[in-house]
C-alpha positions in Angstrom: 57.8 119.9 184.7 58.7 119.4 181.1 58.9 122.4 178.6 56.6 121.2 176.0 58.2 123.6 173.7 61.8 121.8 173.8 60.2 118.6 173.8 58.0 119.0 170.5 61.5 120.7 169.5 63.5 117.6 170.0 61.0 115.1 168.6 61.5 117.6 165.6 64.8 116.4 165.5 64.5 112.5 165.7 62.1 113.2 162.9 58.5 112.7 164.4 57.7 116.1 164.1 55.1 115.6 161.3 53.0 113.5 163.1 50.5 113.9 165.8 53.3 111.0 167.7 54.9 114.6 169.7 52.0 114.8 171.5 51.1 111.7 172.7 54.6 111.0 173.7 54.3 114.4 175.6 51.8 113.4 177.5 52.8 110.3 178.4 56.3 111.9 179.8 54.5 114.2 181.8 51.8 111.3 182.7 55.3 109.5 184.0 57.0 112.4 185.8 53.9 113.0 188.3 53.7 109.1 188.7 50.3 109.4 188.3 48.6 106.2 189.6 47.5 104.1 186.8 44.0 102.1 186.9 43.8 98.8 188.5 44.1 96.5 185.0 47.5 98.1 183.4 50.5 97.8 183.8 52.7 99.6 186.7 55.5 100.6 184.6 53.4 102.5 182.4 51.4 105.4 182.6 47.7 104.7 181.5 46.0 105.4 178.4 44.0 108.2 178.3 41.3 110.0 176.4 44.0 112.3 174.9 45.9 109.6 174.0 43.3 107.8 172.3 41.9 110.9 170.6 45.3 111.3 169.0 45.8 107.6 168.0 42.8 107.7 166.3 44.0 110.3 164.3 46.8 108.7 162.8 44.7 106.0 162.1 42.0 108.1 160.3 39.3 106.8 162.3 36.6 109.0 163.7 35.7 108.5 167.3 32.9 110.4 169.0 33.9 111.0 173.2 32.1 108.4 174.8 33.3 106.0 172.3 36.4 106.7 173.4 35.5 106.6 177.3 34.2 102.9 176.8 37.5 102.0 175.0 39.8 103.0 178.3 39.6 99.7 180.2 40.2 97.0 177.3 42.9 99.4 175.8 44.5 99.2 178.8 44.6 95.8 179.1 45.6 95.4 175.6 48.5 97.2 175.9 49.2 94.9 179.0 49.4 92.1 175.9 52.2 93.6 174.7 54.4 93.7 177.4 53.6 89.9 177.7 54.6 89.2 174.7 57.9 91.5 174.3 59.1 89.9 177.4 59.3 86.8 175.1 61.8 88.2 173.4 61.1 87.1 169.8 64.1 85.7 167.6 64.1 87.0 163.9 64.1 83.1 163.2 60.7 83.0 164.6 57.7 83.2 161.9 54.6 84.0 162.6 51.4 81.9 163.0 50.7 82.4 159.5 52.2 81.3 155.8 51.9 83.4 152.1 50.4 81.3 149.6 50.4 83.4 146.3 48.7 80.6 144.4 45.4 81.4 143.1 42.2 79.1 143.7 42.2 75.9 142.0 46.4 76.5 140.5 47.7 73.0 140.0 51.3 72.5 140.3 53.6 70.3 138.5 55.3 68.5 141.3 57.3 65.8 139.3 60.5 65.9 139.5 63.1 65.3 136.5 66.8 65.2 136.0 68.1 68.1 134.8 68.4 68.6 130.7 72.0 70.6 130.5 73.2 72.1 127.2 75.9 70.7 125.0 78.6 70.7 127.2 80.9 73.4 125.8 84.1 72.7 124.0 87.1 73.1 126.7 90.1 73.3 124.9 93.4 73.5 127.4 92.8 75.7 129.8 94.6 79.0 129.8 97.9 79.2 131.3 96.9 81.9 133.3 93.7 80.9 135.3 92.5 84.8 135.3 91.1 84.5 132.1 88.5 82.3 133.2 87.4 84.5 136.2 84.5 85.8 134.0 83.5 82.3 132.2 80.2 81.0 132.9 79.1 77.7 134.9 79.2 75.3 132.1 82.4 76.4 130.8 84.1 76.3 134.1 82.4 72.8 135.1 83.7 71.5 131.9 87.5 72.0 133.0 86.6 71.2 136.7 84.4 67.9 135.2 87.4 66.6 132.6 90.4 67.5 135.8 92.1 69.8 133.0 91.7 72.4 136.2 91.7 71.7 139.7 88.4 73.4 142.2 91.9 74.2 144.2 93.2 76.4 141.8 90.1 77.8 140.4 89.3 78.7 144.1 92.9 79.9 145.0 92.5 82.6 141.8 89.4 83.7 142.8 90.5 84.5 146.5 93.6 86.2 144.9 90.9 88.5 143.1 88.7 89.4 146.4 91.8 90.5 147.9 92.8 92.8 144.6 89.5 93.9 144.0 87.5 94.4 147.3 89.9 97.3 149.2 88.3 99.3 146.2 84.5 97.7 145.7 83.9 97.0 149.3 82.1 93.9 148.8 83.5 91.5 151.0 82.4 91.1 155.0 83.9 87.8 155.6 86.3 85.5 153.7 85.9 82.1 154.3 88.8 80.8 153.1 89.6 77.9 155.3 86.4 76.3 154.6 86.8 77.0 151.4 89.9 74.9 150.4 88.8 72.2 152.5 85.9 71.9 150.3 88.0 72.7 147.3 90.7 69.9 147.8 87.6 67.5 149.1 86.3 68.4 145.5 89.2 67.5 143.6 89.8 63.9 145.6 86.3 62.8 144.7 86.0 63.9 141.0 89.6 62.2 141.2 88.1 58.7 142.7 85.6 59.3 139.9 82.9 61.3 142.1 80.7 64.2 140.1 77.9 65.8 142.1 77.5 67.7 139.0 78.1 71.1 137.7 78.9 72.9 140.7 81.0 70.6 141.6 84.2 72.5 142.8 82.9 75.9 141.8 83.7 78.8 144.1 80.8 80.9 145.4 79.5 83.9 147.1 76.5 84.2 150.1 74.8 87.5 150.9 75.9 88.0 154.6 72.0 87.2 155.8 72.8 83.4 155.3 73.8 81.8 158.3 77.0 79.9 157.9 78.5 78.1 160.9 81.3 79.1 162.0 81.5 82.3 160.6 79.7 85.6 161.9 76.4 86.3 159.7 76.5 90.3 160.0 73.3 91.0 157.9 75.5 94.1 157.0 74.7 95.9 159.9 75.8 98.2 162.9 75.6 95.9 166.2 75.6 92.7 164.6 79.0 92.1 163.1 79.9 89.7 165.8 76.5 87.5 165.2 76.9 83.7 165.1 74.7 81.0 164.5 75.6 77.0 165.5 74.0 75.7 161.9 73.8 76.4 158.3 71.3 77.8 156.2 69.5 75.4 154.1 70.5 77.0 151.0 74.2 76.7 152.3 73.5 73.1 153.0 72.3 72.4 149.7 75.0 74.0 147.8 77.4 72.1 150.2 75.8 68.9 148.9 76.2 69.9 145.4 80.0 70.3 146.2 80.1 74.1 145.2 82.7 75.9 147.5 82.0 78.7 149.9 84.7 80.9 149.1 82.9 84.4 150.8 80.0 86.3 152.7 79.3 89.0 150.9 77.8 92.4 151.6 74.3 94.0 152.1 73.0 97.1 152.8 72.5 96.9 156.7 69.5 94.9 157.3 68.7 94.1 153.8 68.0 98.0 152.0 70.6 99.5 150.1 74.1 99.3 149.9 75.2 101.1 152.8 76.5 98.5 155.5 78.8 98.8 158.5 82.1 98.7 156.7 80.9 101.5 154.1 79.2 101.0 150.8 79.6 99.0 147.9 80.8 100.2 144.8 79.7 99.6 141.1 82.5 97.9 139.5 81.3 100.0 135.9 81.4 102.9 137.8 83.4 103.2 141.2 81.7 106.7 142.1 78.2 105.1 142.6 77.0 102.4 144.9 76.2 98.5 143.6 72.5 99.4 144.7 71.4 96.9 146.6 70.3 95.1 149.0 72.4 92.1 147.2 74.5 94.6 146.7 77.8 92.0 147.0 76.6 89.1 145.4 76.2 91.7 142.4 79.4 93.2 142.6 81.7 90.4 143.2 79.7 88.3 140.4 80.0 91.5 137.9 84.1 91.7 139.1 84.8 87.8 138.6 85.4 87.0 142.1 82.8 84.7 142.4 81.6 81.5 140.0 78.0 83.0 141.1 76.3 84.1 144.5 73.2 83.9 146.2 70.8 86.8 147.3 67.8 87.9 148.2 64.7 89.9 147.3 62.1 91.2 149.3 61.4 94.6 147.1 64.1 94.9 144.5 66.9 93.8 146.0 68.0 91.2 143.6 66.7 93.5 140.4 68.5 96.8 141.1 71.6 95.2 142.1 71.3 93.1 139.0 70.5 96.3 136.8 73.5 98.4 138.0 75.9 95.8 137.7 75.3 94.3 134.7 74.8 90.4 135.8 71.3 88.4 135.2 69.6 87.6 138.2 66.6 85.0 139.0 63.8 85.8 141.6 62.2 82.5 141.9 58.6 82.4 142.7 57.8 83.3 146.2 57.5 79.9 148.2 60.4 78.5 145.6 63.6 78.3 147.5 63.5 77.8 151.5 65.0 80.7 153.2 65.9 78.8 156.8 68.6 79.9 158.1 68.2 83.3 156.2 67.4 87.0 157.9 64.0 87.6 158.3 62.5 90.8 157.0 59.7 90.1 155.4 57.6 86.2 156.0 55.4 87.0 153.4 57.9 89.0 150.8 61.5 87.6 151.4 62.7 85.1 148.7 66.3 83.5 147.9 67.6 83.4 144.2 70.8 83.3 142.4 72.8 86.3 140.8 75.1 85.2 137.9 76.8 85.9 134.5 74.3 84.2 132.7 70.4 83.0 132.6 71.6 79.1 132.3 74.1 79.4 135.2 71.3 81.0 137.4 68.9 78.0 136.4 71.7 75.3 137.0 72.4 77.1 140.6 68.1 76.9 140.8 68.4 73.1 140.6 70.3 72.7 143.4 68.4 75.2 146.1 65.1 74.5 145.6 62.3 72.4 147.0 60.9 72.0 150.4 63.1 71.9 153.5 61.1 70.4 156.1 61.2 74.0 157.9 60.4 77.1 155.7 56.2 76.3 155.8 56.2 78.7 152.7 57.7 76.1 150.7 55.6 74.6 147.9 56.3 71.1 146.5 57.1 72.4 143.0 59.2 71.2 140.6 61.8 72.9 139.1 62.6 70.7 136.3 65.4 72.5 133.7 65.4 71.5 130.0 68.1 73.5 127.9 66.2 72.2 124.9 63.0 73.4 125.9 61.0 74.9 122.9 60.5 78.4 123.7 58.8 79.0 120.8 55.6 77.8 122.0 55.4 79.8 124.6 52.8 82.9 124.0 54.9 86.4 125.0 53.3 89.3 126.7 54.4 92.8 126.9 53.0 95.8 128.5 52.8 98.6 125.6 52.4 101.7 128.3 55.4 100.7 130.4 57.9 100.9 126.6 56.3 104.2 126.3 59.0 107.2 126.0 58.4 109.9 128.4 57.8 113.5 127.0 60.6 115.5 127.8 59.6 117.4 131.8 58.8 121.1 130.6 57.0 123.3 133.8 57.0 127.1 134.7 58.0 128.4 137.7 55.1 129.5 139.9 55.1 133.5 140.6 55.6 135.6 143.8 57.8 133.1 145.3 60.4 134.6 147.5 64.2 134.5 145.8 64.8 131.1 148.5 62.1 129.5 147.6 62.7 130.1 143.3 66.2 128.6 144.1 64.6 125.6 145.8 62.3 125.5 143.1 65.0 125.3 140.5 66.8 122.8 141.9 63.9 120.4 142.3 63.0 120.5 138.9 66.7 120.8 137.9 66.7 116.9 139.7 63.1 115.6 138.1 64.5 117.0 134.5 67.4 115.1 134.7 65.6 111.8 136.4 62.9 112.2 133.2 65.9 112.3 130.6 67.7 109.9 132.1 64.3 107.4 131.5 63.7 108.8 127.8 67.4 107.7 127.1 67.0 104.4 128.8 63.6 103.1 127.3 65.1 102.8 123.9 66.7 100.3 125.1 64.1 98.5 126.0 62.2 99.3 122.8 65.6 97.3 121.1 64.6 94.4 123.3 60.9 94.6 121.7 62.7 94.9 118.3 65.3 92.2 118.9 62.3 89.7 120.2 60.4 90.3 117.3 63.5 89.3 114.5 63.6 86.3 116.6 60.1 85.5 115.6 58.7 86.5 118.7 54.6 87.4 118.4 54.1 89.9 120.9 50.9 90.0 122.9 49.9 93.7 124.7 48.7 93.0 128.0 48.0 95.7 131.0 48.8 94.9 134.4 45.8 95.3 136.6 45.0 99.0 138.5 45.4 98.2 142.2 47.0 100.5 144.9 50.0 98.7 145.2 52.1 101.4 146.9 49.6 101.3 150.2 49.9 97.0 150.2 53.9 97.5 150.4 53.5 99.2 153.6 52.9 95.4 154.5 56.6 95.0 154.2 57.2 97.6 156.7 55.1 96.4 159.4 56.8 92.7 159.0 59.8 94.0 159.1 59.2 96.1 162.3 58.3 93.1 164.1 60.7 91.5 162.4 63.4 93.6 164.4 61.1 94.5 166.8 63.5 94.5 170.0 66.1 96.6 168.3 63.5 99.3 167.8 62.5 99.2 171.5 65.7 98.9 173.1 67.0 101.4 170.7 69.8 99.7 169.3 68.5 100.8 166.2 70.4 104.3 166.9 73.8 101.7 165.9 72.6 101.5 162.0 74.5 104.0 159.9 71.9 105.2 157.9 69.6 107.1 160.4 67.3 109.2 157.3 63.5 109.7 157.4 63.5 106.4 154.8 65.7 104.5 156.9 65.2 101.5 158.6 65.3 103.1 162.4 62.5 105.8 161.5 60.4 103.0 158.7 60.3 100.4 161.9 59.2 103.7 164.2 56.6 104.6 161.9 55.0 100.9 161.0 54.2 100.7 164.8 51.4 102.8 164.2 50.1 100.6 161.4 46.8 98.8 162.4 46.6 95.7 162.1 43.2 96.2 160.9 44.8 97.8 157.7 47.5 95.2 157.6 44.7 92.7 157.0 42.8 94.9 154.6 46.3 95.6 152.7 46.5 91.4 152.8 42.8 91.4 151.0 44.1 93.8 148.4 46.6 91.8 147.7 44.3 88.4 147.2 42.9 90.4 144.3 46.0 91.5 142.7 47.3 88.1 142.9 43.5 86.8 141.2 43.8 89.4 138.5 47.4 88.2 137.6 46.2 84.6 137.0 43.7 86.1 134.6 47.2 87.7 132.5 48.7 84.6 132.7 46.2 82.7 131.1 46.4 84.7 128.0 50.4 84.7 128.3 53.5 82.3 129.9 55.9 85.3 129.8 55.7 89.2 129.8 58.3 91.4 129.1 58.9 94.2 131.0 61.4 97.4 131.0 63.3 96.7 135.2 61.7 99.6 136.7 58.7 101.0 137.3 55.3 99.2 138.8 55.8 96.2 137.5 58.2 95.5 140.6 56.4 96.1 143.3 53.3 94.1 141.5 54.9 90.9 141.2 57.2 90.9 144.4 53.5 91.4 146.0 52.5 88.5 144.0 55.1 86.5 144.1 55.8 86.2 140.6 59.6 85.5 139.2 61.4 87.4 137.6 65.0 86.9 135.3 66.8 90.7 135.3 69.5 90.1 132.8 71.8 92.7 130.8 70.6 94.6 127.7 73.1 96.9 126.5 75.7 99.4 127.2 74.5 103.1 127.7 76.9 105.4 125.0 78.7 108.6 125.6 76.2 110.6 124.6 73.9 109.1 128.0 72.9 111.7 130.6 75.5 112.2 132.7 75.1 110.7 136.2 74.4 113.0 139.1 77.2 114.1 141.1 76.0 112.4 144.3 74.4 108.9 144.2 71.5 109.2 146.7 70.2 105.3 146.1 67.2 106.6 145.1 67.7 105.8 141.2 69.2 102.4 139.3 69.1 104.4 136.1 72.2 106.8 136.5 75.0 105.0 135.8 75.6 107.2 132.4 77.8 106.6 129.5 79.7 102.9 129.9 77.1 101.6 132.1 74.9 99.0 131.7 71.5 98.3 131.7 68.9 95.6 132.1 65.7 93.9 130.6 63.2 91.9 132.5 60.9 88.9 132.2 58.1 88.0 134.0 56.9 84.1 134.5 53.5 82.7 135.8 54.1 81.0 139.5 56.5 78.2 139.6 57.3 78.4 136.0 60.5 79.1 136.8 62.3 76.8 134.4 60.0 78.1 131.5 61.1 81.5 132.5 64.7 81.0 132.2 64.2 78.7 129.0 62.9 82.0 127.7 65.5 84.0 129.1 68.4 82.1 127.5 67.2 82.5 124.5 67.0 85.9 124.5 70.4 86.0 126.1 72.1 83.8 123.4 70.6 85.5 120.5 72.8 89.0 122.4 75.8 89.0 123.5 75.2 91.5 126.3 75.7 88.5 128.7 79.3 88.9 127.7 79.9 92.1 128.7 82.3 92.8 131.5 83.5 96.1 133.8 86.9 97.7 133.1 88.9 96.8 136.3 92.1 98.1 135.0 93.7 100.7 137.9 91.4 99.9 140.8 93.1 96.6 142.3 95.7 96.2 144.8 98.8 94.4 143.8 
């Protein structure tokens, strides 16, 4: 027989030991070692359920069940679980949504569907182009479409230098997983022939660019960054990939994520900051931020679900759009979360993320999500009637973290003590430093004539309707949990994907619903904010992410300042937990908030904001880290 010792011992170990999981796996194994005969209805390959079983379930539910409720569940629990054997032998494909599609539009929202050319800026002034091509590997979309527009450079030569750069720069940043250059100067010299017959798709047109490895390109493996999928093919394109194909914009590079979309952690190590090589990009678009912040890229595409195109963004120091949930069709993209996941573009500047914008959006046919919403850019949009929100609590300064040590703890547990607090000081410092940065932002809006409105976001528990992300993305991956290919990820920690998709199995889908009805009223109360306001500002961190990736609000994360040398310094170990601890020579970010499907207003907004700084111009020191 077991030893129910060594196996609550080794559960321990896989990290289940702090649930009541131990035993109920316990008595299953022991359930399947005497091959005790299960009950006519389940299933022969498993033991059946029994009153134990269900006892314990229903405490890790938190739901109260007398014994002879439990005795009348038996039979239809049994067959339940029978369910879920039928449908696991289906062998879902992450491509496969469910039955369902997220609407975060409130009742009665109208949306502008028209669609209109868009209105670019004044084309910029050219000049000959340098003779060495380098010195444009940091120069914005319009710039860059200007030379490739007038044929003073060639997409062949623009693409050739930034290829030289992802083989300099990457053995150091670790951003690259695949390089696609074949396919690249194909479309490059295809580029330069029909600009050359008198053929402009516009300005992308020859410009080299950058997909987050979760974009299927065909052709090419599509690794999602992870342990036991770097060989993984797909026989079609995403239809983001499509539609920057269309807009002639070269594919010069998959780029890296943190495996399965969290962090920056992939298979081939971890991506690097390229302001500060000893700390990760952050992630999950942790190489579309990286190579766009290094100048190997015109621009990229990402993705958020929860922050993954905002942190990124924040720790290196490029402006990134998260379009409106439902904005930008993510066929063809990894699935983690149906109702969460949304495509947008990472860049050097607010205008080149709203050009890239004009040319992904709209519906596709095949992502359901997808509203019919216009996305109609105007570079000469009036910004100044639009009415400008801010959130007075989150711009607050911190007090400085003063506590006493408890007494009578042993001498182990004062050390633990100290060190905890040692960490929390350090985190609160780190914010005091940061926020008056965002208090210049408040400052800088208001000499640009900018009334601010105070608004508070509404009170909702947000933290227990994010928990939807982890039970979509546990089906999501739902086979590599079960056949434990998950044990192939690198990062195997308690907030890891492996033990997060473990964990959401004991989600009900009774609170999964509930968590859904939660989030109808945060999404209500929003539309109240927004019609008071068109924009709120907002420091990067804190609630206000988790709200409005809930909501599916967008967001433009855009540079806003360069921390000094007398910043905190950074910790010695990056532990992803933080995007704040870059420390002195690092940048940081501001953020704006838009109503749904105001994108373009939103980045109208931004780029005023961004103009009237020059933070957009800033760029990394690169100096010593390339290879020759």
């Amino acid at each position: 027989m077991l030893d129910r010792r060594r196996f609550l011992a080794v559960c321990s170990q896989l990290g289940l030991g702090s649930t009541l999981l131990p035993g109920a796996l316990y008595t299953i194994a022991v359930q399947a070692q005497t091959q005790a005969p299960p009950p006519a209805n389940t299933s022969p390959s498993l033991p059946a359920i029994t009153p134990e079983m269900v006892e314990q379930a229903a405490a890790l539910a938190g739901v109260p069940l007398a014994p002879d409720q439990i005795s009348m569940m038996l039979e239809a629990l049994n067959q339940q679980r029978d369910g879920y054997t039928a449908i696991r032998a289906l062998h879902l494909q992450n491509s496969v949504a469910p039955a369902y599609v997220f609407n975060p539009l409130p009742q009665n929202a109208i949306l502008q569907t028209q669609r209109e050319a868009p209105k670019y800026g004044n084309p910029p002034a050219a000049g000959e182009p340098p003779i060495n091509l380098e010195e444009l590997a940091f120069a914005n979309i319009p710039k860059l479409a200007e030379y490739i527009r007038t044929k003073k450079v060639s997409s062949v030569a623009l693409t050739e230098m930034y290829i030289e750069r992802i083989h300099r720069f990457n053995p150091a940043l670790h951003f690259l997983i695949t390089l696609t250059e074949k396919r690249a100067l194909a479309q490059a010299k295809a580029a330069d022939a029909e600009i050359a017959s008198g053929t402009y798709r516009g300005p992308l047109h020859g410009l080299p660019w950058g997909a987050k490895d979760l974009l299927a390109v065909k052709g090419y493996p599509t690794t999602w960054g992870a342990g036991g999928f770097e060989h993984q093919t797909f026989d079609y394109d995403a239809t983001v990939v499509k539609r920057l194909d269309a807009a002639g914009a070269v594919l010069v590079a998959k780029l890296s994520l943190g495996a399965l979309a969290m962090g920056d952690q992939w298979f081939g190590g971890r991506t690097l900051n390229p302001w500060n090589h000893r700390q990760g990009s952050s992630g999950s678009s942790a190489g579309p931020a990286c190579a766009t912040a290094a100048g190997c890229v015109a621009f990229s595409i990402g993705s958020e679900t929860l922050g993954s195109i905002s942190s990124p963004s924040t720790r290196c120091g490029v402006t990134g759009l998260r379009p409106t949930f439902g904005f930008v069709p993510r066929t063809g993209a990894m699935a983690l979360s149906w109702t969460m996941d949304k495509l947008g573009p990472i860049c050097r500047s607010v205008e080149d993320c709203a050009l890239v914008m004009s040319s992904i959006y709209g519906p596709d046919g095949q992502d359901l999500s997808v509203q019919n919403a216009a996305f109609n850019w105007d570079a000469h949009f009036d910004w100044r009637s639009l009415r400008i929100g801010y959130v007075p609590t989150a711009f607050v300064i911190p007090k400085p973290l003063v506590e006493t040590m408890p007494t009578g703890l042993s001498s182990d547990k004062q050390k633990k003590w100290r060190d905890n607090y040692a960490l929390r000081r350090a985190s609160r410092e780190r914010t005091r430093y940061d926020r008056t940065f965002d208090l210049a932002a408040l400052d800088q809006l208001k000499s640009m004539g900018v009334k601010l409105i105070p608004v508070e976001l509404p009170k909702l528990p947000y933290g227990a309707m994010a928990t939807l992300l982890s039970a979509e993305a546990a089906a999501a991956f739902d086979e590599l949990t079960l056949t434990g290919r998950d044990k192939l990820l690198t990062a195997q920690g308690p907030e890891d994907w492996p033990n997060v998709f473990r964990t959401a199995r004991f989600y009900p889908a009774v609170e999964y619903i509930q968590a859904n009805r939660a989030r109808s009223l945060a999404i209500q109360q929003m539309a109240e904010i927004f019609k008071i306001v068109d924009i709120i500002v907002v420091p990067s961190d804190g609630e206000q992410l988790t709200i409005t990736n809930l909501t599916g609000h967008p967001a433009v994360i855009q540079p806003n300042g360069i921390r000094e040398n007398d910043a905190p310094k950074p910790p010695a170990i990056d532990t992803g937990d933080e995007d704040n601890i870059g420390g002195p020579g690092t940048p940081v970010s501001i953020t704006f908030l838009g109503d749904l499907y105001q994108d373009a207003k939103l980045c109208a907004f931004a780029r005023a904001y961004q103009r009237a700084t020059d933070f957009s111009q800033m760029h990394p020191d690169l100096s010593g880290i390339g290879t020759p």
